[in-house]
C-alpha positions in Angstrom: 28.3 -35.8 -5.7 26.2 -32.4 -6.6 27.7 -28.7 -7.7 28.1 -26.3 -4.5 25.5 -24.4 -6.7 23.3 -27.1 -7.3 23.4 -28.2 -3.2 22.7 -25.0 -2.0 19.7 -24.2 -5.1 18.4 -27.7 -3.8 18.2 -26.2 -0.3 16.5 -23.5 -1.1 13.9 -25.4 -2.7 12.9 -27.1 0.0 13.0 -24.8 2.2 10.2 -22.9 0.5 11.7 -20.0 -1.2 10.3 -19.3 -4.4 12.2 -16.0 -5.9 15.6 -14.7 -5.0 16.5 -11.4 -5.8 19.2 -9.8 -7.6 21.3 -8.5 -10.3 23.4 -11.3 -12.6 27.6 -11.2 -12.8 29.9 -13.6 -13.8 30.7 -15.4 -10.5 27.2 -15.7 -9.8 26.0 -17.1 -13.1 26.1 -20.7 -12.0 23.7 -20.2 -9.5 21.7 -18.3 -11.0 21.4 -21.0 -13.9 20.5 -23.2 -11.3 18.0 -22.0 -10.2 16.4 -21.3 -13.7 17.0 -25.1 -14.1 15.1 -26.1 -10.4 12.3 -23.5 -10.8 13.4 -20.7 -8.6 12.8 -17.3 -9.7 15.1 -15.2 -10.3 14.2 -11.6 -10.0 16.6 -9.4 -11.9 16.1 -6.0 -9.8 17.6 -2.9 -11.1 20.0 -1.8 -7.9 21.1 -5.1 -5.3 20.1 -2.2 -2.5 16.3 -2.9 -4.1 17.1 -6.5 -4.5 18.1 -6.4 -0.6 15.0 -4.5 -0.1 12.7 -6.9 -2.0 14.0 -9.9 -0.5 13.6 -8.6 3.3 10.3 -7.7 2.0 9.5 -11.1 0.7 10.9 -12.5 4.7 8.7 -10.8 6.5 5.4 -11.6 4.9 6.3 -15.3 3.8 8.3 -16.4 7.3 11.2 -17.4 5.6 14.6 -16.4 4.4 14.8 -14.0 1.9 17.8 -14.6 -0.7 19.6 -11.3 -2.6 22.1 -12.5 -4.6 25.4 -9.8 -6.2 28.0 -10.2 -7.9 31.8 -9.7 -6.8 33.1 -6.1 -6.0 30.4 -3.3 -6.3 27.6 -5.9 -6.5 28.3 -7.2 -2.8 29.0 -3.9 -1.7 25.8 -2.4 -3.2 24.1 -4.8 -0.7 25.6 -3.3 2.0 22.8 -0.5 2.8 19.9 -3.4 2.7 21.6 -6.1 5.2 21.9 -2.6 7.4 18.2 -2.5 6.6 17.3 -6.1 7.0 19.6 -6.2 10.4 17.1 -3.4 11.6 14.1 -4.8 10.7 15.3 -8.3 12.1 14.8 -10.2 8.3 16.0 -13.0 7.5 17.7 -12.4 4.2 20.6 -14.8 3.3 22.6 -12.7 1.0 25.3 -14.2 -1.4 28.0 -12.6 -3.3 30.2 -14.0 -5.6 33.9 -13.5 -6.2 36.6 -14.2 -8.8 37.5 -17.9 -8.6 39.8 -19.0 -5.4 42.5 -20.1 -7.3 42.9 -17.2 -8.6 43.7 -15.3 -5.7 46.7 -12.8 -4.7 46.7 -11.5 -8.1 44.9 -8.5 -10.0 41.8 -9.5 -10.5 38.2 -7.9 -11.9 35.9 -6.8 -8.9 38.5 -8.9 -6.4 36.0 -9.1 -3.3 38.9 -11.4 -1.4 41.4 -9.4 1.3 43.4 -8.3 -1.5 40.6 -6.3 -3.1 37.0 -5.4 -1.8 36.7 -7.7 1.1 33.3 -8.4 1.4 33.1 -10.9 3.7 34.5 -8.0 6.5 32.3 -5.2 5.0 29.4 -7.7 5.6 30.6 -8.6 9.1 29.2 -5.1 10.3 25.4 -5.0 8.9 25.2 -9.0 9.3 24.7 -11.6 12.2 26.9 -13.9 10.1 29.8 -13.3 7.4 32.0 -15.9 5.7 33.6 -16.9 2.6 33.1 -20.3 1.2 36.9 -21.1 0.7 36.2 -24.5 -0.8 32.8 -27.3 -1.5 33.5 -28.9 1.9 33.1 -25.8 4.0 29.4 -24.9 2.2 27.6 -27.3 4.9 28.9 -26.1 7.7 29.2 -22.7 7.1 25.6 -22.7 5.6 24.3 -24.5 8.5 25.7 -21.7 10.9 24.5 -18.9 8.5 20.8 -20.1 8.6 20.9 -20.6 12.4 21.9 -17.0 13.0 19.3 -15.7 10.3 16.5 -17.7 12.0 17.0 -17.8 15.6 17.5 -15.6 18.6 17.2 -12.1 17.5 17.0 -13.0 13.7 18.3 -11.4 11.0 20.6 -11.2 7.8 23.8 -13.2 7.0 26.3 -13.8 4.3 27.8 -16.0 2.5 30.6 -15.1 -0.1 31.5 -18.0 -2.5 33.6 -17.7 -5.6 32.8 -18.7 -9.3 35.0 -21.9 -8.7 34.0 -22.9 -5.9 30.3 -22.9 -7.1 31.0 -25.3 -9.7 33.1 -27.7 -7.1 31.1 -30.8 -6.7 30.6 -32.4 -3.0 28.9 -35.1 -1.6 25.1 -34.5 -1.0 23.5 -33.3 2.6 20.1 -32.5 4.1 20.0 -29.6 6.2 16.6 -28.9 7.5 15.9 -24.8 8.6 16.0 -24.1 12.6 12.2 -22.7 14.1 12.0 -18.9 13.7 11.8 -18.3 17.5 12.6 -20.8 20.0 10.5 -20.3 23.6 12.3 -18.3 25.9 10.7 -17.7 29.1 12.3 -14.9 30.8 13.2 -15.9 34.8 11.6 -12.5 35.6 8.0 -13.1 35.3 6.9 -13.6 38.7 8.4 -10.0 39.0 6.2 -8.6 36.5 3.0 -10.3 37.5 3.7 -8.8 40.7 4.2 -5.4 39.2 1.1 -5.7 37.1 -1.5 -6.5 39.8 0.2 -3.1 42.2 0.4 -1.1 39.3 -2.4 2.1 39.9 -1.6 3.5 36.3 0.3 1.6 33.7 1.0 2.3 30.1 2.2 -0.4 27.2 4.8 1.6 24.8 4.9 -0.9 21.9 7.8 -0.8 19.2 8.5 -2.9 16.0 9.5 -6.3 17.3 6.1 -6.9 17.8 5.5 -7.0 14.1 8.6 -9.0 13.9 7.5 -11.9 16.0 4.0 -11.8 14.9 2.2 -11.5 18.7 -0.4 -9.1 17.5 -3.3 -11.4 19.6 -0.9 -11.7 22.6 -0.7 -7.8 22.6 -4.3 -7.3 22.4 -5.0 -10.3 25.0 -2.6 -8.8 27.5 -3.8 -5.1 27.6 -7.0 -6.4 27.8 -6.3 -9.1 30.6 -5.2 -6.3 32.8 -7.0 -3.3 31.2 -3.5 -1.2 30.6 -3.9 1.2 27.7 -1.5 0.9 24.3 0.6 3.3 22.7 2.7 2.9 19.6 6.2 4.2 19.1 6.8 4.7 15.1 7.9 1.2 14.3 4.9 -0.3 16.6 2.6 1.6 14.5 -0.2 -1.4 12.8 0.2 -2.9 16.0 -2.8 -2.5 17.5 -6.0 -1.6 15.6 -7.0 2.7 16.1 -10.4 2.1 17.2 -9.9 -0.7 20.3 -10.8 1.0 23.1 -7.5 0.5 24.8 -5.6 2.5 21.9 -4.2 5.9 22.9 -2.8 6.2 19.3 0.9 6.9 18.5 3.9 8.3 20.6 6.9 9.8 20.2 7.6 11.4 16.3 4.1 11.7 14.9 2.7 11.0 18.7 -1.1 12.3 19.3 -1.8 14.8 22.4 -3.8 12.1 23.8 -0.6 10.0 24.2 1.4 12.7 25.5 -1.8 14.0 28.3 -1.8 10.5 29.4 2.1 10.7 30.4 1.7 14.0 31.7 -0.6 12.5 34.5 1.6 10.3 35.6 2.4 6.9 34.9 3.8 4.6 38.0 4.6 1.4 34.9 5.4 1.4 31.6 5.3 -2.1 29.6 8.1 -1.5 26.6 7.6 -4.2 24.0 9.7 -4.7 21.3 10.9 -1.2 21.2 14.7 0.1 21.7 13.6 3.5 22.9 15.1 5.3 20.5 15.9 8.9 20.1 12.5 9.2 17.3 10.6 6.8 19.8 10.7 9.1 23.3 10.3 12.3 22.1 7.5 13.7 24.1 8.9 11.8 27.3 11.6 13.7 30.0 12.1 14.5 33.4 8.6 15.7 34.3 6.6 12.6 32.8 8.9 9.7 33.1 7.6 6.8 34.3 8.0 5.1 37.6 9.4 1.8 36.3 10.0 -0.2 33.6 9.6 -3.8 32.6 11.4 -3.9 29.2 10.5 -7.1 27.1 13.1 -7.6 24.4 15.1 -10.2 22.8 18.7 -8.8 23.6 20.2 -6.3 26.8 21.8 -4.2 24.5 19.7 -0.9 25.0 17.4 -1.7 27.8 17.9 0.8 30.8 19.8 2.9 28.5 17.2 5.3 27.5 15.0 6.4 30.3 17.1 6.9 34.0 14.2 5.2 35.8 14.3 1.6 37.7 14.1 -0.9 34.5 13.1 -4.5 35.1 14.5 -6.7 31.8 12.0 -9.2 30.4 14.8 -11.1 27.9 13.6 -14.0 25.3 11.0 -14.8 23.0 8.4 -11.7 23.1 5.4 -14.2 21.9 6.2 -16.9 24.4 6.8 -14.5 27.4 3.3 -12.7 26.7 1.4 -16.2 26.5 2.8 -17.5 29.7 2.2 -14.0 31.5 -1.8 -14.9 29.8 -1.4 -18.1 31.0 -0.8 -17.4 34.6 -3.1 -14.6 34.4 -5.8 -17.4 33.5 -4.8 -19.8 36.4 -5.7 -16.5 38.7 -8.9 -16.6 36.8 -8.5 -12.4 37.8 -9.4 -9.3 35.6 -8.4 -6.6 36.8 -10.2 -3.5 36.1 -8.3 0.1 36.2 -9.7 3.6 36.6 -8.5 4.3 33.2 -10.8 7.4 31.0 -9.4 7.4 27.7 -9.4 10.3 25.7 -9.7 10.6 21.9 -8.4 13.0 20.4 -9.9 14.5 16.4 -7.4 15.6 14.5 -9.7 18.1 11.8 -8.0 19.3 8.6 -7.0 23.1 8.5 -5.6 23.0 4.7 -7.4 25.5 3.0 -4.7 25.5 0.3 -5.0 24.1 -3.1 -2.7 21.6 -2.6 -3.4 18.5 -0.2 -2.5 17.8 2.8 -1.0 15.2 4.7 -3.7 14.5 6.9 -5.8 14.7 3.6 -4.0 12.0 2.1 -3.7 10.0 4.9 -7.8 9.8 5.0 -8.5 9.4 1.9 -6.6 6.0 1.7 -7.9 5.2 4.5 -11.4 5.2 3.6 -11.0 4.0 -0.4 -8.0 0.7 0.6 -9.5 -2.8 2.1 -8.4 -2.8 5.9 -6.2 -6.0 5.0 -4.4 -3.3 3.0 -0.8 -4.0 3.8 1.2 0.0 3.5 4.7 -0.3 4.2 6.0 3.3 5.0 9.4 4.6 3.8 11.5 7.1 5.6 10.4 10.7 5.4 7.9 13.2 6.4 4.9 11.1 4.5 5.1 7.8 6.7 5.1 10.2 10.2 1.6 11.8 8.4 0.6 7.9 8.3 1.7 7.5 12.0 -0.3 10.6 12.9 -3.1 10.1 10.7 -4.0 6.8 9.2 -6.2 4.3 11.1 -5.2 0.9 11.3 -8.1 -1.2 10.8 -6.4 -4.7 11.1 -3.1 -5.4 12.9 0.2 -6.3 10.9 -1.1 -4.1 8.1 1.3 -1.7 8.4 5.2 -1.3 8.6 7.8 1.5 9.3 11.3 1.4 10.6 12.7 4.4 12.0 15.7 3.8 13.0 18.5 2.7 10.4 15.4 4.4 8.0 16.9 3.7 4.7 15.0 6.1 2.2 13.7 3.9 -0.5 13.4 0.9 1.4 9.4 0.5 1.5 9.4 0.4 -2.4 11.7 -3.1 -2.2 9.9 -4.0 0.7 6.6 -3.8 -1.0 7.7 -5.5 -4.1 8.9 -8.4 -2.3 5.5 -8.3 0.5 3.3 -8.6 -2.7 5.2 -11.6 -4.2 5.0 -13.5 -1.0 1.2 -12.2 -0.5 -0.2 -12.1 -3.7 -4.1 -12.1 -3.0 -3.6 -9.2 -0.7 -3.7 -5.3 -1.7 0.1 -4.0 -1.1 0.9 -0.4 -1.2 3.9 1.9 -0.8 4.0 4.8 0.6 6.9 7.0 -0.2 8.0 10.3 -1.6 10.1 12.4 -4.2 13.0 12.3 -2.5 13.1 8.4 -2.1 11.8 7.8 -5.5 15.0 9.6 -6.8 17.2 6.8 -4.6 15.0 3.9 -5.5 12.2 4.7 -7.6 13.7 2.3 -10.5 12.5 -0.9 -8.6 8.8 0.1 -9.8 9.9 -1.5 -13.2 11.3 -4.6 -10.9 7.2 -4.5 -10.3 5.9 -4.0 -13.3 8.5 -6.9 -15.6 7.3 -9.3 -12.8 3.4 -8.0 -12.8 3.3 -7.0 -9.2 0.6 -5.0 -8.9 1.6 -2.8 -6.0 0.2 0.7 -5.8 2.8 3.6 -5.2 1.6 6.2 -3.5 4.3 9.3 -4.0 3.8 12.2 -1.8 5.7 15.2 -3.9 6.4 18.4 -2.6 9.6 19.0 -4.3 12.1 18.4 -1.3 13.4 16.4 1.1 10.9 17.8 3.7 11.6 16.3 7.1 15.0 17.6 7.3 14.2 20.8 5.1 11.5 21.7 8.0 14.3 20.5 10.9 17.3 22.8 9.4 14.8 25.5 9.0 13.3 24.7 12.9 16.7 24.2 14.7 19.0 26.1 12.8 17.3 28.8 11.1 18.0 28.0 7.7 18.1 24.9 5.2 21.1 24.1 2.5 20.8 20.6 0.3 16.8 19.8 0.8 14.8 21.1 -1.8 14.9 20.3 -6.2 14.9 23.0 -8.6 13.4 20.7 -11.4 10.8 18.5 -9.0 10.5 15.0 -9.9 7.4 14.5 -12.5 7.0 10.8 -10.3 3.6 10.2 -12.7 5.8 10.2 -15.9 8.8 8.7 -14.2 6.1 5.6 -13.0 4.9 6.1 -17.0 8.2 5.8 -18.5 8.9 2.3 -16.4 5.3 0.6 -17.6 3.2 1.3 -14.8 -0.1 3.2 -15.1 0.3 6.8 -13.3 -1.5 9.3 -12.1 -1.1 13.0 -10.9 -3.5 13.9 -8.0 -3.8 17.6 -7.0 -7.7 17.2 -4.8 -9.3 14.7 -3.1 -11.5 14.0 -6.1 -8.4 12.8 -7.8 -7.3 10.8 -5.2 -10.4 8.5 -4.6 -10.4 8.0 -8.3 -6.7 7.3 -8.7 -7.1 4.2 -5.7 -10.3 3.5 -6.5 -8.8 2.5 -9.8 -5.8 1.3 -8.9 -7.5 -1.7 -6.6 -9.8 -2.4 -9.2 -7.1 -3.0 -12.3 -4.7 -5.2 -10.6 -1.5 -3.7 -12.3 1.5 -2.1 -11.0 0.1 1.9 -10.2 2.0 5.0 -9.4 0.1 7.7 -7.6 1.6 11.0 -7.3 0.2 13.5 -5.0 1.0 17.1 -5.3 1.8 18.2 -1.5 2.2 21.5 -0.2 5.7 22.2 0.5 5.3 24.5 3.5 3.3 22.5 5.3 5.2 21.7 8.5 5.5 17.6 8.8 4.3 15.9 12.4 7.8 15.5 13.1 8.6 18.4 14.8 9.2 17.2 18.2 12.8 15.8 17.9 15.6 18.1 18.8 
């Protein structure tokens, strides 16, 4: 017979994780000694939305489960934005909550998180796969085992479990519960259908989105538009897909899409590929009436939103992305066929106009390209700077770079990058955010700097929060809400938290504030001074 908290520290264990992320309360405290006690790190974050963050962050780059761990009442529900996050971004993040002990409930109680008070378990149900309390020791193996097969399999994602203080300290009788495969291989019955469409197509297109990056099939993309010759485009989520020079990339699409991406659709396209993408509303502009394509072969894990974007005949590909692609190569191979297209590809430069004295984004966007190693790993948060990276920044290696646009939490990437760099720690991680998601988040650069991650913040500043400022102004003629009277100094905020910071107003400053920044192998905050009237690459979207 073991403690509930014991068992399930014991799981964890063994199933690889090495830090959990969090913020200490009461009815979590006998986990979290537990883990102390069995060699699990506890990172104490300073918000559980960064602890959230860090742990999807830590998911995606280990293959794992992530664990965030609150306490009763506004700890759980302080988790609530990252499990929207995680659910987006399809990680894996186990997060538990505590609550006031069991026996105890029905009457007034501090941070009650039962249906009497905050019930976390059905504010969970909405931004998880999986939500349940554990209402007594025996239930923890079967509701655990059902909480890590929804995280890991299917379309993956987070789930949670809510257990009270006495509960945790219940003992049970001892079980092994191994974790299910991350993807199991679904073939879709539809791929005769798309080889057949493949070998008439006369002009097709590939429009890849993020659950490419989620499932890893970075060499089944590249094998498969070169098998068949079809050119790529990335949506904002697909973006570090594909590498910028291959000679099949067109470049981006949709918000922060290139002209060479939009003058191929113009010409007509009779078959688009979508991969992993949802088609959503930041994701298709650039695409109506006058450039849709003929048909679609949609390959996804769920039917939620395919055919519900584009009015044009859709053909669902459902199941494991991966396994679809390989058996699509591996018929492809028993053809022993490649088939070569009449496709020109055009490149378009992109040359800086800023005459200014402040940078620009393009600016910034090139200079880190040309001073970061290409295994560089940038996760972009949501705003105006990550759509300069979509436009602007070359991706040298594939899976080096990640952006979700649409649940687009603003400071997101800064717990993302925390937790990518504990789960990668020989490889450069950076962040790439701005003021206005520095003032939601900004705090979790001393999560960084306690633990000695040495990520490097990059901080584009320009005093506002520019991507809807420059959308108000565009679409309704004035802006109200977007823009700080006293900007944010983010070089002394970085300062005042431990990490070494710098304030960047020209390129000079720039290469010397990454160059340094790689070298030193310390937690770095970079802030570069933008120019506040530039209009962002985000224009197209109604």
């Amino acid at each position: 017979m073991q403690t509930v908290a014991k068992i399930l520290v014991n799981h964890l264990v063994k199933w690889e994780i090495t830090y959990a992320f969090g913020i200490p309360g009461k009815p979590v405290t006998p986990l979290i000694l537990e883990m102390d006690k069995q060699g699990l790190t506890f990172v104490l974050s300073k918000h559980e939305s960064g602890a959230g963050f860090e742990a999807s962050g830590y998911s995606l780059l280990n293959k794992t489960l992530g664990v965030a761990v609150g306490t009763a009442g506004p700890g759980g529900t302080n988790l609530l934005t990252a499990a929207g996050q995680a659910l987006a971004t399809k990680s894996p993040v186990l997060f538990i909550t505590g609550q006031p002990p069991i026996t105890q409930i029905g009457k007034v109680l501090g941070q009650d998180s039962s249906l009497f008070g905050t019930d976390l378990v059905k504010m969970f149900d909405c931004v998880t796969k999986f939500s349940a309390r554990v209402d007594r020791a025996e239930l923890l193996q079967p509701l655990l085992t059902h909480a890590v097969e929804q995280a890991l399999t299917g379309r993956r994602g987070p789930v949670h479990l809510s257990i009270p203080l006495d509960v945790l300290m219940e003992e049970v009788e001892v079980f092994e519960l191994p974790l299910p495969d991350f993807h199991a291989p679904i073939i879709s019955s539809n791929i005769n259908h798309v080889m057949e469409a493949l070998d008439n197509a006369k002009r097709p297109v590939i429009l890849v989105g993020y659950g490419v990056h989620d499932q890893g099939c970075y060499g089944e993309l590249i094998s498969f538009a070169e098998q068949w010759q079809i050119p790529v485009m990335t949506t904002p989520g697909g973006k570090g897909t594909m590498p910028t020079n291959h000679p099949l990339s067109l470049g981006p699409f949709g918000l922060g899409g290139h002209l060479s991406t939009d003058d191929y659709l113009s010409e007509g396209v009779d078959l688009m590929m979508v991969i992993g993408s949802q088609l959503s509303d930041l994701e298709t502009p650039g695409m109506g009436s006058s450039n849709f394509p003929k048909k679609i072969i949609h390959f996804d894990d769920e039917i939620k939103f395919i055919g519900k974007a584009i009015p044009v005949p859709t053909v669902a590909v459902l199941g494991n992305i991966k396994a679809n692609l390989r058996e699509l190569l591996a018929r492809r191979e028993q053809i022993s066929v490649k088939k070569e297209l009449p496709i020109k590809m055009k490149k378009t430069s992109f040359a800086s106009s800023n005459k200014s004295s402040y940078l620009s984004g393009q600016q910034v966007m090139e200079v880190m390209r040309t001073r970061l190693p290409s295994e560089t790993l940038v996760f972009g948060d949501a705003g105006s700077h990550s759509f300069y990276a979509i436009k602007y920044f070359d991706i040298e290696e594939p899976g080096t770079f990640f952006f979700e646009e649409v649940f687009a939490t603003m400071g997101r990437a800064i717990g993302y990058a925390v937790g990518a760099k504990l789960a990668r720690p020989k490889t450069p991680v950076v962040c790439l955010t701005g003021d206005g998601c520095l003032f939601m988040h900004g705090t979790e650069i001393s999560t960084a700097v306690n633990y000695q991650v040495p990520v490097i913040f990059v901080v584009m500043n320009n005093a506002c929060l520019d991507m809807v400022d420059k959308g108000m102004m565009a679409h309704l003629g004035k802006a109200v809400g977007t823009t700080y009277d006293f900007a944010l100094d983010a070089a002394k905020f970085g300062e005042s938290m431990g990490a070494l910071s710098f304030r960047c107003r020209s390129e000079d400053d720039l290469i010397k504030a990454l160059d340094m920044a790689i070298e030193c192998d310390k937690t770095v905050v970079i802030e570069v001074i933008v120019d506040p009237q530039e209009l962002p690459p985000t224009m197209k979207r109604g």
